[in-house]
C-alpha positions, 0 to 999 in steps of 0.5 A, spaced: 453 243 670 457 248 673 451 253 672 447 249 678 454 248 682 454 256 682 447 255 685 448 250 690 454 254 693 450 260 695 444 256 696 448 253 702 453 259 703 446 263 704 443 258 709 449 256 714 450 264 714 443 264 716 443 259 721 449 261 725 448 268 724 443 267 731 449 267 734 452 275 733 445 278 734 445 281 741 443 277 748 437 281 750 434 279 744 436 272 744 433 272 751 425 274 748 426 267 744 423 262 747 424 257 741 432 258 739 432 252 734 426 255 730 429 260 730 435 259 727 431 254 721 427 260 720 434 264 719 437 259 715 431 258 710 431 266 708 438 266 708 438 260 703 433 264 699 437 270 699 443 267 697 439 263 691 437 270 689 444 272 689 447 266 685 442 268 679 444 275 680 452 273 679 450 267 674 447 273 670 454 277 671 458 272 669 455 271 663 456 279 662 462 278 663 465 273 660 461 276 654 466 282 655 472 279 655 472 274 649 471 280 645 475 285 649 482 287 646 488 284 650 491 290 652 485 292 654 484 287 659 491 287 662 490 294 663 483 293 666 486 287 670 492 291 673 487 296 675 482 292 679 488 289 683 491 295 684 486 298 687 484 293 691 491 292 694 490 300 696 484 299 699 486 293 704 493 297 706 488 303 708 483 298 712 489 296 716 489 300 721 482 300 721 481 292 723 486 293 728 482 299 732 479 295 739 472 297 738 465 296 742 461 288 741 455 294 739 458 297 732 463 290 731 459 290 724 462 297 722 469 292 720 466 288 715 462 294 713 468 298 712 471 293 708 466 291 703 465 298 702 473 301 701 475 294 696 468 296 693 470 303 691 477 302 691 477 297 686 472 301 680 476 307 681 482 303 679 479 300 674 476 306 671 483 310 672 486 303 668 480 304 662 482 311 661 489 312 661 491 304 660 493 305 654 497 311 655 501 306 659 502 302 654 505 307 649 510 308 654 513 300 655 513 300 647 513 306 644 516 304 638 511 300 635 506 303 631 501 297 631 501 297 639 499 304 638 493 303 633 491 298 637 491 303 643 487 308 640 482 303 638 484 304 630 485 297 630 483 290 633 487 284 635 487 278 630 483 273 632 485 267 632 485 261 628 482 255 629 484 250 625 479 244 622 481 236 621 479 237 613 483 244 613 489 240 615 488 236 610 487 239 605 495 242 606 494 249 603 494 252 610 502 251 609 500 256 603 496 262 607 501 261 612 507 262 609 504 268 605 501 272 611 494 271 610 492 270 615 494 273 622 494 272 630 495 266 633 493 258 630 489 253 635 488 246 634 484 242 639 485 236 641 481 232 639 482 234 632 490 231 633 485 224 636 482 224 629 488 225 625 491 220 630 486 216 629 486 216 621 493 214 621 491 208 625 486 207 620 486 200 617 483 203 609 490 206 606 486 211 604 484 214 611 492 213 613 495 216 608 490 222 610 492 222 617 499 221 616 500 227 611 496 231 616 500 230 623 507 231 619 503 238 616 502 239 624 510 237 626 512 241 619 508 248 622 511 247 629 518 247 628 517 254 622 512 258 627 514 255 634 509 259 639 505 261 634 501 253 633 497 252 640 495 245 642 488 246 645 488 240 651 482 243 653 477 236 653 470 239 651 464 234 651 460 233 645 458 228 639 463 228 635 469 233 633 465 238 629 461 240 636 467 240 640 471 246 635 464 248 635 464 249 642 472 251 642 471 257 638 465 260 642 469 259 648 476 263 645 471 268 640 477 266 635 475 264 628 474 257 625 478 255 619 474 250 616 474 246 608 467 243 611 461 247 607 456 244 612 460 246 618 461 252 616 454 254 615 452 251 622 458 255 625 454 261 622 448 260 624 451 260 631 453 267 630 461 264 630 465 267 626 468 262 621 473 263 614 471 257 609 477 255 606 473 254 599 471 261 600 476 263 601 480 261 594 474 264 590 474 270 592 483 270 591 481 268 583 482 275 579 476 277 576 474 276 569 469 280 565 466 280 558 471 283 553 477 281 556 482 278 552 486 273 553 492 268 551 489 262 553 493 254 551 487 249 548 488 243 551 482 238 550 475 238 546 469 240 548 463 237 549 459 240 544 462 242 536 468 246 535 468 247 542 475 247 545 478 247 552 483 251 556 485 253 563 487 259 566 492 259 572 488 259 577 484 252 574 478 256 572 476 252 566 474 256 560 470 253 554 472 256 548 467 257 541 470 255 534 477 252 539 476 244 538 482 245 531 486 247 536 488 243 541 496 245 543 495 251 540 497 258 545 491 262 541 488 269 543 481 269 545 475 274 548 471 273 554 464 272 552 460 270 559 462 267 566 458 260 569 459 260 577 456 253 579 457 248 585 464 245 582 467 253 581 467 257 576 466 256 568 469 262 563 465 262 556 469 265 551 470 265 542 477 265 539 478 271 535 484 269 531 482 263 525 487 260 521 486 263 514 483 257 509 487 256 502 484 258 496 
């Protein structure tokens, strides 16, 4: 929608230029014409022409630029911003006594000319200047920080920020990777993601309440521990259900999706949006086991074949245990055999190394 409302502008910009700009041509021309309304349709049609022209030209520059700045760091941007403005602002000081000048009907047209011509040229030399020594400057506001100085010199790149998932939510373990560090920069939750829990809460299933409830209250608790850091995201985007609208967030910030979702996940990565799958996540945290490790593992329960025991490790990995099954309540040292990754988790294999001695 707004890609056609840019078009129409200049499409009609373009033309009403067109169609007065008859009237700044000179009288000795004007007096050759013999059909003045003709004229100025011909006119009008090549400026509307023109100006369609220069709507896709900027349409595809818009593009380009809003590319840039998702992917821009902040202090980058700033200091890119500050320059253009700065030059400008030079440029409209210099052009001051110029536009005061009285000057000839024939060469009135060097006024406008003058004028695109100093912003033009002022605005990319303070631009450019701002993209040299920008962050120079920034050293000198806070020359103390050695992050502000990484992120400077290009060494480090901004965090990302996080935009959180209905089902991440939920689930509660963001409290977790907060409150250790893992995850940095910003924490976005989109409206329509606070609708849907409001709407869970609302839910007649006590289920479905019971979920909502627990995900505002996880929300109010993160707002009062991190404060700014937790944004809401007012921004009310059009699209089939939530899932489509934090899809949509996500490419719109250039932040990364937090999602428990596997199905969302793997459409956000088919977008080529960045995205971090809780369960992922968790998997990759686990400590690794290999065959030969050894380990003191407490044997809680039978196992579906014979003399087979079970036990756990700390992170719930279940680990199935040869010769274990008389066992059971029993801390007992055993050796990794083999590991089973499967669509439940993983799965260990491992026989008990210490067997109680048979009376003679």
């Amino acid at each position: 929608m707004v890609e056609v409302l840019i078009l129409v502008l200049f499409l009609v910009s373009g033309g009403a230029a067109g169609w007065l700009g008859v009237d700044l041509l000179p009288e000795s021309m004007l007096v050759q014409v013999t059909n003045p309304e003709g004229l100025r349709t011909v006119m009008g049609g090549f400026g509307a022409f023109f100006g369609l022209l220069a709507g896709v030209f900027f349409q595809q520059l818009r593009q380009k630029l809003m590319q840039q700045v998702r992917t821009m760091p902040t202090d980058l941007l700033i200091s890119r911003s500050v320059g253009l403005i700065l030059g400008l602002l030079v440029a409209n000081l210099l052009l001051a006594p110029i536009l005061l000048l009285p000057l000839p009907w024939e060469v009135i047209l060097i006024k406008p000319l003058a004028a695109v011509l100093s912003n033009v040229f002022f605005g990319v030399l303070g631009y450019n200047l701002a993209e040299v020594h920008g962050r120079t400057l920034l050293r000198l506001f806070n020359p103390g920080a050695a992050e502000a100085l990484l992120v400077a010199d290009g060494v480090l790149t901004p965090a990302s920020a996080k935009i959180l998932d209905t089902s991440v939510i939920i689930d509660g373990r963001i409290r977790a990777l907060l409150a250790c560090g893992l995850l940095e920069g910003q924490v976005i939750v989109a409206q329509s993601v606070i609708d849907e829990l409001q709407a869970l809460a609302d839910s007649a299933n006590a289920e479905k309440r019971g979920k909502g409830r627990r995900g505002l209250k996880l929300l109010t608790e993160l707002r009062s521990t991190y404060g700014r850091r937790l944004v809401v995201n007012s921004t009310r985007y059009e699209g089939a259900g939530v899932d489509d609208k934090l899809l949509l967030l996500t490419s719109d910030t250039g932040g990364t999706l937090l999602t428990a979702d596997y199905n969302l996940a793997q459409v956000a990565r088919v977008q080529e949006l960045r995205v971090m799958n809780l369960s992922d996540l968790v998997i990759a945290l686990r400590p690794e086991v290999r065959p030969g490790d050894e380990l003191k593992l407490k044997i809680v329960r039978e196992g579906k074949e014979a003399l087979q025991g079970v036990g756990y490790l700390e992170d719930g990995t279940m680990v199935v245990v040869e010769g274990a099954r008389d066992r059971i309540g029993q801390r007992l040292p055993v050796t990794v055999t083999g590991a089973l990754q499967t669509s439940a988790g993983r799965m260990v294999f491992a026989r008990c190394d210490h067997r109680p001695a048979h009376p003679r």
